[in-house]
Structures are given as C-alpha cells and as structure tokens.
N, CA, C and O of each residue as an XYZ file, in Angstrom:
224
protein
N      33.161    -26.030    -44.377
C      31.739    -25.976    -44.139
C      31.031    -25.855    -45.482
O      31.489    -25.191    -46.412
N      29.859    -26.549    -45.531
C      29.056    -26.338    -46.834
C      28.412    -25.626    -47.052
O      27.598    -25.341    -46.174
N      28.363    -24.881    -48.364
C      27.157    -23.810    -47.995
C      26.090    -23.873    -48.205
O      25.763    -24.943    -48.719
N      25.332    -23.194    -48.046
C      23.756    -23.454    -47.622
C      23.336    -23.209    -49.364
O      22.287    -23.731    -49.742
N      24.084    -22.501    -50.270
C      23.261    -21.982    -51.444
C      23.808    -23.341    -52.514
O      23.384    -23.357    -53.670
N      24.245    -23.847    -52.291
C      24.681    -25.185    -53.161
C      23.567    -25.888    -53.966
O      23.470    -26.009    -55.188
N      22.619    -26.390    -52.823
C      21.249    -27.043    -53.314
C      20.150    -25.744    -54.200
O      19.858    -24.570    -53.972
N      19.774    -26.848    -55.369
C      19.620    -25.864    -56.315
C      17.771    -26.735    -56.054
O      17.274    -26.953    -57.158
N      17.172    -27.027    -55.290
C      16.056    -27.380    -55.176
C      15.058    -26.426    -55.074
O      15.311    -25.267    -54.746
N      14.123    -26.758    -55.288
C      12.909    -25.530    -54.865
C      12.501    -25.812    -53.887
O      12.576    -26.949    -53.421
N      11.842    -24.615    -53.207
C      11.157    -24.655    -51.859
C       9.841    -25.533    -51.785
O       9.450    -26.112    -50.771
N       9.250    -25.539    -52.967
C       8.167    -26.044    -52.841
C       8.398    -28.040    -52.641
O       7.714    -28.870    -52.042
N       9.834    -28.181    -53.565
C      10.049    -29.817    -53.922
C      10.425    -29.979    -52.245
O       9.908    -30.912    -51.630
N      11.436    -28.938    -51.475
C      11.350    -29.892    -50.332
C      10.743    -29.571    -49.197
O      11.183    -29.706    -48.055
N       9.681    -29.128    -49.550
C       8.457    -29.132    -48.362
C       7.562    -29.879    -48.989
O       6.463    -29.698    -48.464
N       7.504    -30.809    -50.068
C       6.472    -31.676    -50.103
C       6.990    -33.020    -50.786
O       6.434    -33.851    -51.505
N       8.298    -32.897    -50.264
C       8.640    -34.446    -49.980
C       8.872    -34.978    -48.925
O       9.316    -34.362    -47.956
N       8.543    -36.523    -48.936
C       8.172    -37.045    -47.318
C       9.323    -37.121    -46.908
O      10.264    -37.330    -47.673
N       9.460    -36.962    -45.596
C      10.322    -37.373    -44.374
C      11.183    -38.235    -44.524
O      10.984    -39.388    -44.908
N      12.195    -37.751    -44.235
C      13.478    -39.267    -43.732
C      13.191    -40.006    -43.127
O      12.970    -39.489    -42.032
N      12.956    -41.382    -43.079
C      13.099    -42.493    -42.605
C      13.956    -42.003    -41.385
O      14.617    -40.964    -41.388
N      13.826    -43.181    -39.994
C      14.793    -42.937    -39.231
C      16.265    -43.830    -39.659
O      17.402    -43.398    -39.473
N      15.898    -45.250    -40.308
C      16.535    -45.469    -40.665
C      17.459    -45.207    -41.850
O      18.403    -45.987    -41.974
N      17.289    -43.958    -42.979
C      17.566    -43.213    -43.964
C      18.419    -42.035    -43.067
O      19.383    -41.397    -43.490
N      17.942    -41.947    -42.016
C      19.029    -40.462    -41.493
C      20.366    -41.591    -40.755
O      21.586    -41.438    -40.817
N      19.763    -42.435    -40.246
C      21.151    -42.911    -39.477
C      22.223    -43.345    -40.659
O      23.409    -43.512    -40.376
N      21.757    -43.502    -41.908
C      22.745    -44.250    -42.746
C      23.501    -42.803    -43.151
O      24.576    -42.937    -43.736
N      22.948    -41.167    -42.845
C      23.259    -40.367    -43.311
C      24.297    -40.232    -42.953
O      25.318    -40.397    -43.621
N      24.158    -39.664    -41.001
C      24.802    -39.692    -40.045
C      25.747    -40.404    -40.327
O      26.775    -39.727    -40.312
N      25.989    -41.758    -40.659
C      27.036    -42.809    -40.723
C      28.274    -42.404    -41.567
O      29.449    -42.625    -41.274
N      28.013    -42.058    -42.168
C      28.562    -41.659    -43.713
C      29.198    -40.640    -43.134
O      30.417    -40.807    -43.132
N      28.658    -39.166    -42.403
C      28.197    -38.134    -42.188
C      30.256    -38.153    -41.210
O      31.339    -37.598    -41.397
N      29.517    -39.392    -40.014
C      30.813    -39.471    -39.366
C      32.175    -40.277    -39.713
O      33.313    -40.025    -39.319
N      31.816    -41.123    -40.405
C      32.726    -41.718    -41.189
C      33.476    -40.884    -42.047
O      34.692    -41.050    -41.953
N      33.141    -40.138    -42.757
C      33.908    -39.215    -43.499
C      34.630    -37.733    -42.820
O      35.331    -37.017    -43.535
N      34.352    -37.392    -41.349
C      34.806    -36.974    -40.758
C      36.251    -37.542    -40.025
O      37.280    -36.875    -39.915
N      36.028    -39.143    -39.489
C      36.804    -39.254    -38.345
C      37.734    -39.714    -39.800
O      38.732    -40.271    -39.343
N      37.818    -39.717    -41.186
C      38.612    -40.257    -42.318
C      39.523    -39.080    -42.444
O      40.738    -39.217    -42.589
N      38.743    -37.577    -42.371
C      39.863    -36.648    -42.743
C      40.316    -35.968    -41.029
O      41.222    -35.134    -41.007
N      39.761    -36.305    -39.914
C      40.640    -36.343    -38.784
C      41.678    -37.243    -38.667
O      42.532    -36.855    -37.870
N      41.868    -38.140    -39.099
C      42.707    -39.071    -39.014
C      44.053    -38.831    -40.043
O      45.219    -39.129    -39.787
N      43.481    -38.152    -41.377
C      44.743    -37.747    -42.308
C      45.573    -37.138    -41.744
O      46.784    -37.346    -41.807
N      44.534    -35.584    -40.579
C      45.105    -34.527    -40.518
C      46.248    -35.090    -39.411
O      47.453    -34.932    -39.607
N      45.672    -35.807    -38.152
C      46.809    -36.385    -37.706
C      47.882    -36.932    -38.322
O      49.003    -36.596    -37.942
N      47.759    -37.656    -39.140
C      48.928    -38.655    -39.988
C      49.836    -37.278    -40.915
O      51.039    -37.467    -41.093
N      49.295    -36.141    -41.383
C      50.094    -35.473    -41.961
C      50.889    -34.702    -40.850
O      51.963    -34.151    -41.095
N      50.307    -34.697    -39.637
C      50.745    -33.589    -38.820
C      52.026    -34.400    -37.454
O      52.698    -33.899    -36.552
N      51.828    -35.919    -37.993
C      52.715    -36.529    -36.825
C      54.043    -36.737    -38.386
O      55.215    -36.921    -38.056
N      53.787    -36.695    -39.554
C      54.478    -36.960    -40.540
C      55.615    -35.353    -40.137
O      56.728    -35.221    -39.628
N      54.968    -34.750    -40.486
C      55.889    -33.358    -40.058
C      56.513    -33.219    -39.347
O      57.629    -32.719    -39.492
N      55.983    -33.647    -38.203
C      56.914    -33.939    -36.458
C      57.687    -35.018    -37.139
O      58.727    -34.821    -36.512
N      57.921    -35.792    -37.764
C      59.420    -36.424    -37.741
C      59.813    -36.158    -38.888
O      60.676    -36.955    -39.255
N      59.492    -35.164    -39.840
C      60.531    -34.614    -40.756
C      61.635    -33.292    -39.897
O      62.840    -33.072    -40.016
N      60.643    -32.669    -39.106
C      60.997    -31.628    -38.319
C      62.032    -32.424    -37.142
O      63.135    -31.933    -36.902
N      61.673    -33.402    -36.601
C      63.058    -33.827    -35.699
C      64.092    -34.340    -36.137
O      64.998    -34.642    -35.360
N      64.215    -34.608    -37.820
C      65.618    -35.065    -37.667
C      66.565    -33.910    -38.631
O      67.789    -34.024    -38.704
C-alpha cells in the first residue's frame, strides 16, 4: 500500500489545480489495473512454480 505522506505537494497546488479529465482518470485506472493483474499473475506463476518444486 502507498502511503499517503509520499506526495511532497502543497495543499494549496492541489486544490487549485483543475480536475482530471474523465478521460485522464480512465488512462489512470488502466495503468492502475494493469499493473495489478501484472503482479497477480507473478504471484501465481511463483506460487504454481513452488508447487512443482515441492512435488517432485
């Protein structure tokens, strides 16, 4: 999880910058899930890798 104190912005810069696009959040989102279902997919591949070091 990321943490919230990372962004080193000021309060003031992002309350007075404009809005995301809808099309600017979906490309976020995209990314957002793409890079999720990338390290769900490792964790499977390392974890079915184990199951056949472990069966033989």
């Amino acid at each position: 999880m990321k943490s919230n104190y990372a962004n080193t912005a000021q309060l003031k810069d992002l309350m007075t910058a404009p809005p995301m696009t809808a099309q600017q959040h979906a490309e976020v989102m995209r990314k957002r899930i793409e890079h999720r279902r990338m390290l769900e997919e490792a964790k499977e591949l390392k974890k079915a890798e184990a199951w056949q070091y472990d069966k033989r």
